[in-house]
N, CA, C and O of each residue as an XYZ file, in Angstrom:
596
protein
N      30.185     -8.428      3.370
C      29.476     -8.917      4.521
C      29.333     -7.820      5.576
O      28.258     -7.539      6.106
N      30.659     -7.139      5.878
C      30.592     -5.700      6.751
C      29.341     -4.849      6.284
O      28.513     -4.445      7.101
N      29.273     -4.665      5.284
C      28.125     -3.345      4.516
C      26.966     -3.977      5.077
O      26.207     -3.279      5.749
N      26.674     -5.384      4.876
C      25.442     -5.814      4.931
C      24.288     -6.214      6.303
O      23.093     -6.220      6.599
N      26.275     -6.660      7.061
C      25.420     -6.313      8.529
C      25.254     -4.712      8.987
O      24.285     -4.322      9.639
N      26.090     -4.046      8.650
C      26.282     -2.554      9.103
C      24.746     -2.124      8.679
O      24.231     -1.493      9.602
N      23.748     -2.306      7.392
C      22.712     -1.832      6.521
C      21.876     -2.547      7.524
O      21.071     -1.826      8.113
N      21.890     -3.738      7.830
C      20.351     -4.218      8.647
C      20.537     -3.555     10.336
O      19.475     -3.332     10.917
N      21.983     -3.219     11.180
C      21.871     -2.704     12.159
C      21.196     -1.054     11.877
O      20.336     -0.637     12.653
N      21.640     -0.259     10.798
C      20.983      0.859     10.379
C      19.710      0.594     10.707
O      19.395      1.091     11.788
N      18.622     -0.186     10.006
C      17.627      0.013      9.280
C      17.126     -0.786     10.585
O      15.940     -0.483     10.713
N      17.443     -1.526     11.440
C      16.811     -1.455     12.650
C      16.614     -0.673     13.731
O      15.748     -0.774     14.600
N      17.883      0.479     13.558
C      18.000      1.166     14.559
C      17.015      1.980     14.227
O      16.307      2.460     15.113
N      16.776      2.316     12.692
C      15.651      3.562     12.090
C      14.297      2.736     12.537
O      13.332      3.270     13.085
N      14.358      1.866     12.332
C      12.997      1.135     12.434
C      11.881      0.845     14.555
O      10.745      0.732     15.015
N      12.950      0.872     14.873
C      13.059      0.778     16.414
C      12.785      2.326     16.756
O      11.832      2.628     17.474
N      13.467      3.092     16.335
C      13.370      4.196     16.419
C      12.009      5.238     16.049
O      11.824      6.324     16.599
N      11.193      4.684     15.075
C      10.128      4.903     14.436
C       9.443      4.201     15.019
O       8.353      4.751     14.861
N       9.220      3.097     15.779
C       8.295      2.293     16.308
C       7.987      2.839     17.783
O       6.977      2.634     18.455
N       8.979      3.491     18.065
C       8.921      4.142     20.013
C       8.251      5.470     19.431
O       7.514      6.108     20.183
N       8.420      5.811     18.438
C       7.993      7.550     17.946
C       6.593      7.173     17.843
O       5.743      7.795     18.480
N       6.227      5.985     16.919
C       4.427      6.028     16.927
C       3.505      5.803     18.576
O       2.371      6.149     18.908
N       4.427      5.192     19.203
C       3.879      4.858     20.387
C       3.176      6.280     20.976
O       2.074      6.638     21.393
N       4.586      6.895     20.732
C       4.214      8.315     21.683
C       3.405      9.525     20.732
O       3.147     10.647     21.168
N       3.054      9.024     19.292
C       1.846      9.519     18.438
C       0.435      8.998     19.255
O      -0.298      9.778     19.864
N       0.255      7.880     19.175
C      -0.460      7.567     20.137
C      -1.146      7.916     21.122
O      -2.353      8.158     21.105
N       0.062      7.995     22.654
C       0.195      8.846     23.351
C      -0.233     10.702     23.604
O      -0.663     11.422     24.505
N       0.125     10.796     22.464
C      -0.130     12.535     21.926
C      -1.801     12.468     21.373
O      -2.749     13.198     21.662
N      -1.726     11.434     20.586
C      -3.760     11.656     20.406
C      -4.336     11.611     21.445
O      -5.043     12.533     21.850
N      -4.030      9.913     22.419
C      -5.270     10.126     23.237
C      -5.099     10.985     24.522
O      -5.739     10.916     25.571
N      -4.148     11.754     24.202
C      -3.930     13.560     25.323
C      -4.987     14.033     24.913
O      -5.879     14.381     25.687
N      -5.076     14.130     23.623
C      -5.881     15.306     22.993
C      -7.153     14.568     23.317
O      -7.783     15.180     24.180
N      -7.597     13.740     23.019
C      -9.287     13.503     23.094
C      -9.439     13.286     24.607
O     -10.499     13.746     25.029
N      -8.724     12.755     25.458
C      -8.715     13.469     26.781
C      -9.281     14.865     27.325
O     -10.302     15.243     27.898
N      -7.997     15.483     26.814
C      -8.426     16.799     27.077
C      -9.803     17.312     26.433
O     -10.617     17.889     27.154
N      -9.985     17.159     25.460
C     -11.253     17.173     24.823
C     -12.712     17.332     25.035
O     -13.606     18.080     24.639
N     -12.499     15.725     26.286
C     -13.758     14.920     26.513
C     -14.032     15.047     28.003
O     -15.163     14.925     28.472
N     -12.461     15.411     29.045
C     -13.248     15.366     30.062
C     -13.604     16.253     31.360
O     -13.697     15.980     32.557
N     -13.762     17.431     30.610
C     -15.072     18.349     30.895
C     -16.296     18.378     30.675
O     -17.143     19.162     31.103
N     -16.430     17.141     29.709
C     -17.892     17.553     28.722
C     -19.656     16.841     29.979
O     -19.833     15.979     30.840
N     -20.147     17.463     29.565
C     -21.561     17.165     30.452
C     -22.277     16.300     29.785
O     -21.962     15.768     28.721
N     -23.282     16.140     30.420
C     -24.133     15.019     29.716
C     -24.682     15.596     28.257
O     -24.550     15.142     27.121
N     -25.277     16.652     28.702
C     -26.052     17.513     27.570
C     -24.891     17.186     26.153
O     -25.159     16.413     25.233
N     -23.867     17.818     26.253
C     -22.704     17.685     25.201
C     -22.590     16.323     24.600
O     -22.472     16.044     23.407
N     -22.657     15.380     25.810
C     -21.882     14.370     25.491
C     -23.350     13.518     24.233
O     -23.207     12.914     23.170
N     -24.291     13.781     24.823
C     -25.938     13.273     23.858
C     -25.681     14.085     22.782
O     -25.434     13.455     21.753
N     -25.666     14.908     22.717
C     -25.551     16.138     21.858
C     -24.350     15.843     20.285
O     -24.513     16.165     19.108
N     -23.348     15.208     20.885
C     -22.127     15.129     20.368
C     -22.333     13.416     19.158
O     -21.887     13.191     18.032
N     -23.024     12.727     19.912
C     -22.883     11.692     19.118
C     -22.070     10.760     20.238
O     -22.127      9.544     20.057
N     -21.579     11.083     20.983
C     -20.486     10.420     22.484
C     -21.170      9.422     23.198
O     -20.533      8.674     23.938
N     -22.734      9.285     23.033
C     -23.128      8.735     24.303
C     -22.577      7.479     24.012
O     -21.497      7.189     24.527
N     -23.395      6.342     22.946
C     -23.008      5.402     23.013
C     -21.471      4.836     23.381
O     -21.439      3.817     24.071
N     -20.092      5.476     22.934
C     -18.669      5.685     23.487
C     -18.713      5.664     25.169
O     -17.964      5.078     25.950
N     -19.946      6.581     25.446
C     -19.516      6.829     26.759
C     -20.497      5.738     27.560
O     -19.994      5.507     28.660
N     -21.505      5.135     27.394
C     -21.597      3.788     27.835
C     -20.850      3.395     28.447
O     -20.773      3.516     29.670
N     -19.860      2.626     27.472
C     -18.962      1.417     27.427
C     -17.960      2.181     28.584
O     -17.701      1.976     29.770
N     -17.543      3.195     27.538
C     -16.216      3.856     28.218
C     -16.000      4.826     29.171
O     -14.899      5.038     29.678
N     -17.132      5.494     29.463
C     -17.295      6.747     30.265
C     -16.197      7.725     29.347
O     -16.309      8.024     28.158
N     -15.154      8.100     30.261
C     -14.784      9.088     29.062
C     -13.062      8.868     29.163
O     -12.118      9.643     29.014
N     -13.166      7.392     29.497
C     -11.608      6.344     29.262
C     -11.272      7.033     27.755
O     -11.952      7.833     27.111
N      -9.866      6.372     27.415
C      -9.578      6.501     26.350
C      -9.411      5.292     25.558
O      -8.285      4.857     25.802
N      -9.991      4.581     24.756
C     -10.568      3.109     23.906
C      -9.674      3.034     22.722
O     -10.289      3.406     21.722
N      -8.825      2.796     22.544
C      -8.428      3.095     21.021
C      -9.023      2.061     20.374
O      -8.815      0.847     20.376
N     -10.268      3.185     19.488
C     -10.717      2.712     17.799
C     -10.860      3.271     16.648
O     -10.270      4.348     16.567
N     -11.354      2.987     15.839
C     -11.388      4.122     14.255
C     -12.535      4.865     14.643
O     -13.164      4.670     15.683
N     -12.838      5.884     13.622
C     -13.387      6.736     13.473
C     -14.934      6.256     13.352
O     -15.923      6.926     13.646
N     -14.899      5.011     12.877
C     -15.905      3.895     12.416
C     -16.726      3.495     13.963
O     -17.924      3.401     14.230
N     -15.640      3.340     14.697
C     -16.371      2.830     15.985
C     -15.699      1.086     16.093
O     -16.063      0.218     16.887
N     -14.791      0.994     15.174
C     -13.882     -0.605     15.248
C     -13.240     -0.543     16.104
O     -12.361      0.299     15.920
N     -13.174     -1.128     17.252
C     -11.698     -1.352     18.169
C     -10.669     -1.389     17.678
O     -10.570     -2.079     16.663
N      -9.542     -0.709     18.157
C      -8.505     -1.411     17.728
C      -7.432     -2.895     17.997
O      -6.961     -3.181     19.098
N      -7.315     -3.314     17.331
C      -6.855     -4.869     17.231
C      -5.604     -5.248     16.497
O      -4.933     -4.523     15.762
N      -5.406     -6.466     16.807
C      -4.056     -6.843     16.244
C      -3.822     -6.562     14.946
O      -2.767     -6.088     14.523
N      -5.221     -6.970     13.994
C      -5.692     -7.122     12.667
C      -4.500     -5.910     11.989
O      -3.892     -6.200     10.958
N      -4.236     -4.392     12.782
C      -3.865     -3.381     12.458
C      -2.498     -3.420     12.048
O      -1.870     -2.627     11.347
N      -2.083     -4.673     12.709
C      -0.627     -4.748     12.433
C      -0.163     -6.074     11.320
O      -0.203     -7.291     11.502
N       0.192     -5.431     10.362
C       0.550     -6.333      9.309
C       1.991     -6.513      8.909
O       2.791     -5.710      8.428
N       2.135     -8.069      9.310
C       3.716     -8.642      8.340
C       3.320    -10.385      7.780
O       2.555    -11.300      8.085
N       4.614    -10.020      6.593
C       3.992    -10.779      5.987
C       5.925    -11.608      6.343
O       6.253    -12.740      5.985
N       6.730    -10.719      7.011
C       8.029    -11.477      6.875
C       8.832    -11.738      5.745
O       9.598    -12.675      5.521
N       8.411    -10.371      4.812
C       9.688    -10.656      3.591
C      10.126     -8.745      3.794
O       9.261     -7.877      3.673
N      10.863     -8.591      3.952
C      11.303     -7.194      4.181
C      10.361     -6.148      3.223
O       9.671     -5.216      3.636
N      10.517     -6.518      2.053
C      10.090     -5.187      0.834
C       8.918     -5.373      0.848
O       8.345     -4.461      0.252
N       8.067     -6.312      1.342
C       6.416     -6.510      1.241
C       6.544     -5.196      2.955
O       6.295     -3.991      2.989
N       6.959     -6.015      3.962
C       6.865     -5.178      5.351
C       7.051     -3.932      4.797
O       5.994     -3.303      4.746
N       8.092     -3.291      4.327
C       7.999     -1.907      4.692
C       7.164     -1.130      3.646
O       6.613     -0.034      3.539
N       7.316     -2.046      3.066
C       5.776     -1.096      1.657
C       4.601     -0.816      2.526
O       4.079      0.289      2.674
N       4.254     -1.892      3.062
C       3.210     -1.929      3.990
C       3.451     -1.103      4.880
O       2.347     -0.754      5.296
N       4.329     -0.510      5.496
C       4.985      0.612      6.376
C       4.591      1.499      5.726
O       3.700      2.232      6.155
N       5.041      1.639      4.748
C       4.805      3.384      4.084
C       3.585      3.518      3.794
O       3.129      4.660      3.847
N       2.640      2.329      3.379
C       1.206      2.546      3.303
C       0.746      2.877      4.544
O      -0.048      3.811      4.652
N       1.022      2.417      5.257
C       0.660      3.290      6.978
C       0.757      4.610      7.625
O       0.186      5.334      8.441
N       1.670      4.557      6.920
C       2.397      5.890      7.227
C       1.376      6.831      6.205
O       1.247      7.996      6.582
N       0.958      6.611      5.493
C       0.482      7.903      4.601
C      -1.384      7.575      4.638
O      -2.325      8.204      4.155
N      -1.319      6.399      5.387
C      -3.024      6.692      5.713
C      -3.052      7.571      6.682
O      -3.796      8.550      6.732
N      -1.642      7.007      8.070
C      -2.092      8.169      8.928
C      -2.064      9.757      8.597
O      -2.738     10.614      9.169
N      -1.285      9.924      7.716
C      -0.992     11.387      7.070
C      -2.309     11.770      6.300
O      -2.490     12.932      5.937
N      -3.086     10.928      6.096
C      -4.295     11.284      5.309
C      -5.328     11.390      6.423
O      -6.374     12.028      6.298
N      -5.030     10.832      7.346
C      -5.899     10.712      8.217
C      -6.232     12.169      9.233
O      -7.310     12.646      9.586
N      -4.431     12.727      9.581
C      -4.482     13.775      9.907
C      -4.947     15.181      9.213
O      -5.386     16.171      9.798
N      -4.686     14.968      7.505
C      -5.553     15.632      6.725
C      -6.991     16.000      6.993
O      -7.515     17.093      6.775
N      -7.723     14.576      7.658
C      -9.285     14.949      7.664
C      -9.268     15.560      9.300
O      -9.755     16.661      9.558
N      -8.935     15.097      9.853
C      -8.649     15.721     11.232
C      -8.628     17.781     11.453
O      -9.211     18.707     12.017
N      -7.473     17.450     10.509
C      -7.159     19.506      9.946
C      -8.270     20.072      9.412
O      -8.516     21.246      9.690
N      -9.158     19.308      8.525
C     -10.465     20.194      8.142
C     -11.148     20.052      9.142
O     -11.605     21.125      9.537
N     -11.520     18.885      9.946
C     -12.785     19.292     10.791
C     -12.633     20.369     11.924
O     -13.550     21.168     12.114
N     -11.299     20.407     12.800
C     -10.497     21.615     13.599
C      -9.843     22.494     13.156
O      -8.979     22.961     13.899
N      -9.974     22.961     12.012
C      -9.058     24.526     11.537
C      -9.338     25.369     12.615
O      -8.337     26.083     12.679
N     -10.144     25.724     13.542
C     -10.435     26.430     14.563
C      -9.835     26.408     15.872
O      -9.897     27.340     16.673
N      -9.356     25.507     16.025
C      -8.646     25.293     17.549
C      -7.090     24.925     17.644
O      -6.550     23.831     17.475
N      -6.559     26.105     17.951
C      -5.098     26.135     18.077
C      -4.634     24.696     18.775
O      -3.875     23.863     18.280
N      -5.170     24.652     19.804
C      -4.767     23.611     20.427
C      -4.492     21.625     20.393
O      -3.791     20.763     20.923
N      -5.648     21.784     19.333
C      -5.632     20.655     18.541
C      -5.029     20.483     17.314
O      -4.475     19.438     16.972
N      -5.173     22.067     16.249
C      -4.219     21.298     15.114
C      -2.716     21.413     15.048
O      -2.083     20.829     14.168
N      -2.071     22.245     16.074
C      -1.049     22.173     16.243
C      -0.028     21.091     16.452
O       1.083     21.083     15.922
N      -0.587     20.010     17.419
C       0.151     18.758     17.493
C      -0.473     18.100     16.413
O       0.218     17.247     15.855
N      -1.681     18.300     15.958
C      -1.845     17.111     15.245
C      -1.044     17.649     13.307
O      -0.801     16.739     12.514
N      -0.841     18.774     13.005
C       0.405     18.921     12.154
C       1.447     18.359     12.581
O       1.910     17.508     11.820
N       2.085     18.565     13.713
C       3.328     18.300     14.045
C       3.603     16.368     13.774
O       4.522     15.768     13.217
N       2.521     15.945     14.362
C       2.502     14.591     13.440
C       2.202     14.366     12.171
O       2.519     13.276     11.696
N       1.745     15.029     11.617
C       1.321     14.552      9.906
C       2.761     14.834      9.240
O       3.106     14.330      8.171
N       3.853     16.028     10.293
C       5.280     16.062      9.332
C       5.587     14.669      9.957
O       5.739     13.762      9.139
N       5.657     14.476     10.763
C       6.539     13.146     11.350
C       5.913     12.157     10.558
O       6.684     11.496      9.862
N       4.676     11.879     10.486
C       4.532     10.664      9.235
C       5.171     10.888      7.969
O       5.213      9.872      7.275
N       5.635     11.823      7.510
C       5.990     12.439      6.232
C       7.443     12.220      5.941
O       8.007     12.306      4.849
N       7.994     11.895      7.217
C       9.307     11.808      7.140
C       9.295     10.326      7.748
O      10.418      9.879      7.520
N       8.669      9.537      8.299
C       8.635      8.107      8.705
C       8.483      7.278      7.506
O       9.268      6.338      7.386
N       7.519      7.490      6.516
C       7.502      7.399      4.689
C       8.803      7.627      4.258
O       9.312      6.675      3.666
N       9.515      8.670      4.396
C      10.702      8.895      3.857
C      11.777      7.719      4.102
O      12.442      7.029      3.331
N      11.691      7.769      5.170
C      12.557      6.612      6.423
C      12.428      5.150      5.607
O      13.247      4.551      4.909
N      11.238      4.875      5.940
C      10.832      3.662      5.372
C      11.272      3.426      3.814
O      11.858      2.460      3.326
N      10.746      4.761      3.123
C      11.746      4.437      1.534
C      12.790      4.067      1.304
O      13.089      3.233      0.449
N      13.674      4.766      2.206
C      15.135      4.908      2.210
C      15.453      3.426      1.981
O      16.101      2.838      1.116
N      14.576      2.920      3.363
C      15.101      1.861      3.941
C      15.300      0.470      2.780
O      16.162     -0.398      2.640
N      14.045      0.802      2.098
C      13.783     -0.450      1.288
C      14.225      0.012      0.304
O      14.540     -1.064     -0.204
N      14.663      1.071     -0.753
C      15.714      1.310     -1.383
C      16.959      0.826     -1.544
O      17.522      0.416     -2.559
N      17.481      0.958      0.040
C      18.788      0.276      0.413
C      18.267     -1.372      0.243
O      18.566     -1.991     -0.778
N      17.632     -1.877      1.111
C      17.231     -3.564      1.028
C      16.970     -4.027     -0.260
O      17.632     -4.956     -0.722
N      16.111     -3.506     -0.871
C      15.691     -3.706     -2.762
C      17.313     -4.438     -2.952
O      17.428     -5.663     -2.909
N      18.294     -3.697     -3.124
C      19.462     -3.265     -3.550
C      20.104     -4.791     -3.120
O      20.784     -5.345     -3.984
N      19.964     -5.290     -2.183
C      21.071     -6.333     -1.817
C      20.085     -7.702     -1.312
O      20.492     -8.662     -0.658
N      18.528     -7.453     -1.879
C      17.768     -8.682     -1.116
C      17.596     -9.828     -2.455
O      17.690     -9.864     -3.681
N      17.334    -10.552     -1.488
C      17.311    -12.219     -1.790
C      16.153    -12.449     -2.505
O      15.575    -13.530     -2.620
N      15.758    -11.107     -3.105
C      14.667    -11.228     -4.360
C      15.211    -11.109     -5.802
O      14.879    -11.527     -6.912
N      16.301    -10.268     -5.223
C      17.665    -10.140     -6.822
C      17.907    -11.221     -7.363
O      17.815    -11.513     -8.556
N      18.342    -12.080     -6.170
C      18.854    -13.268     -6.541
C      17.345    -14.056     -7.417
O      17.331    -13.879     -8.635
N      16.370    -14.728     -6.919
C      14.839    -15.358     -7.655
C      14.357    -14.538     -8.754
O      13.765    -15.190     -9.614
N      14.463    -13.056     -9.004
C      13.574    -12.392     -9.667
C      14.556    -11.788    -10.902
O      14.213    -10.736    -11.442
N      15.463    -12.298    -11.220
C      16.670    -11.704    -11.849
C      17.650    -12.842    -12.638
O      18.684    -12.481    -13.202
């Protein structure tokens, strides 16, 4: 019983811990498209593909996809069985890592941008890791052993 509460205070503390870290991923993007966007002139901003963005938003920071989707609750998925949640974690984790992939080709040119935005694609890399661990350990002692076994 000790191991088992000791394993879910772990794996919350990792999990809590990873959840304040994406915040401030977050945080760290919309620096960057900040900085980015608000010098830019009109000419640029027509020029760029921005206007319609800058309508709505002037040159706020909106969090949406690349698509032009808002972002929404929709983004956050549980289903409330641990090993479904964190699978679904690590699938997150490695879109954003793919995501920062396409990011790195379109800016290979600007120190200033791919620098943080590597520095997050390791941190997703190791938040995947995290998340494995985690459900490795849970696999191991969950209440699916017991139904599926």
């Amino acid at each position: 019983m000790n191991s088992c509460i000791s394993l879910c205070f772990q794996m919350c503390n990792n999990v809590t811990h990873l959840g304040t870290e994406e915040l401030a991923h977050l945080e760290m993007v919309a620096t960057i498209v900040h900085q980015l966007t608000k010098n830019l002139s009109m000419e640029e901003i027509e020029e760029s593909g921005f206007v319609n963005y800058y309508v709505d938003h002037t040159i706020g920071i909106w969090p949406q996809a690349a698509g032009g989707v808002p972002f929404n609750a929709c983004e956050f998925q549980s289903k409330g069985d641990i090993i479904t949640d964190l699978t679904e974690d690590m699938a997150a984790e490695q879109k954003a890592r793919s995501t920062y992939d396409n990011i790195l080709r379109l800016v290979r040119d600007d120190p200033d941008v791919c620098e943080p935005i590597k520095f997050l694609r390791a941190r997703e890399i190791v938040h995947f890791q995290r998340f494995g661990e985690a459900n490795r350990e849970d696999c191991s002692k969950s209440e699916h052993i017991k139904y599926n076994h």
